[in-house]
C-alpha positions as CSV (number, residue, x, y, z in Angstrom):
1,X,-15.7,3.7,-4.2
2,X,-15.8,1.3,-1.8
3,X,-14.8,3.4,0.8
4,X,-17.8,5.4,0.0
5,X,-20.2,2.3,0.9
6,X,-18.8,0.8,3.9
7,X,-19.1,4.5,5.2
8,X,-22.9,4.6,4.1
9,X,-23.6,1.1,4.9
10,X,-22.0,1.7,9.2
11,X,-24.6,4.5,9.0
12,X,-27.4,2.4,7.7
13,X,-30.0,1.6,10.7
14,X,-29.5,-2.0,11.7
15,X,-32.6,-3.1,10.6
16,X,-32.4,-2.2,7.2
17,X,-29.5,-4.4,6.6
18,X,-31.5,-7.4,6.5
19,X,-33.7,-5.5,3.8
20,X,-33.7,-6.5,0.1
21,X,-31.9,-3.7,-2.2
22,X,-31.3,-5.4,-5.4
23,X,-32.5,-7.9,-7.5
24,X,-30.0,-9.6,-9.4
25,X,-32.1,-12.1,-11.1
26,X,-31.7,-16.0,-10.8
27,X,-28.9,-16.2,-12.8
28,X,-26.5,-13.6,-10.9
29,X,-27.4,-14.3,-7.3
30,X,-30.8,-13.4,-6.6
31,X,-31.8,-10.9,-4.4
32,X,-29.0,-8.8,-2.4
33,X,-29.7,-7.7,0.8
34,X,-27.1,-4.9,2.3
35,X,-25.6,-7.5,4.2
36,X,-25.0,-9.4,1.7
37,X,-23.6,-6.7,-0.2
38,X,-21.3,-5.7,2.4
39,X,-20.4,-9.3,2.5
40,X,-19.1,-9.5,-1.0
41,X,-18.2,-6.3,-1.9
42,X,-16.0,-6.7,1.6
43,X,-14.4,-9.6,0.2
44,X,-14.0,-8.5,-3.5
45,X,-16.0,-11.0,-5.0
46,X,-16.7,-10.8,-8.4
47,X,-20.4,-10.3,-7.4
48,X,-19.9,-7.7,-5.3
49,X,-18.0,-5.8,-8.0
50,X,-21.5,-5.9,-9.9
51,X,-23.6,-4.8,-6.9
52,X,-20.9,-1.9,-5.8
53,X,-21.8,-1.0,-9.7
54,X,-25.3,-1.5,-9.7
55,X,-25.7,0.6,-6.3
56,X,-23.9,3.3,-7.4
57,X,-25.7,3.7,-10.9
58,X,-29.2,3.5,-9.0
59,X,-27.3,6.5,-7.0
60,X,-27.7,4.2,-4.0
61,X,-24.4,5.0,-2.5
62,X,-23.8,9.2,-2.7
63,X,-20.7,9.8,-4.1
64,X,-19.1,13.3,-3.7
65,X,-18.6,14.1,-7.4
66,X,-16.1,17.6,-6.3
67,X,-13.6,15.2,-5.2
């Protein structure tokens, strides 16, 4: 799956990375912005486990379901 996002994150516009897409609350990081995501989902961070999930639930990420 996280194949899936770095492919739809080097086709996001640069000036969205620096946009907010989640909102973790206080206690589990606070907002993420896609770089941030990328950051810790790029280095396997337990946090970026959570916002791989939470992305993909909210249907953030496509995922091709046929394969």
């Amino acid at each position: 799956m996280k194949d899936k996002f770095f492919k739809f994150y080097a086709n996001l516009p640069l000036n969205l990375r620096k946009e907010i897409v989640l909102d973790l609350g206080s206690d589990q990081g606070g907002p993420i912005t896609w770089e941030v995501a990328y950051r810790e989902i790029n280095a396997d961070t337990q946090l970026g486990k959570v916002i791989l999930e939470k992305l993909i639930g909210l249907k953030f990420i496509p995922l091709d379901e046929n394969k």
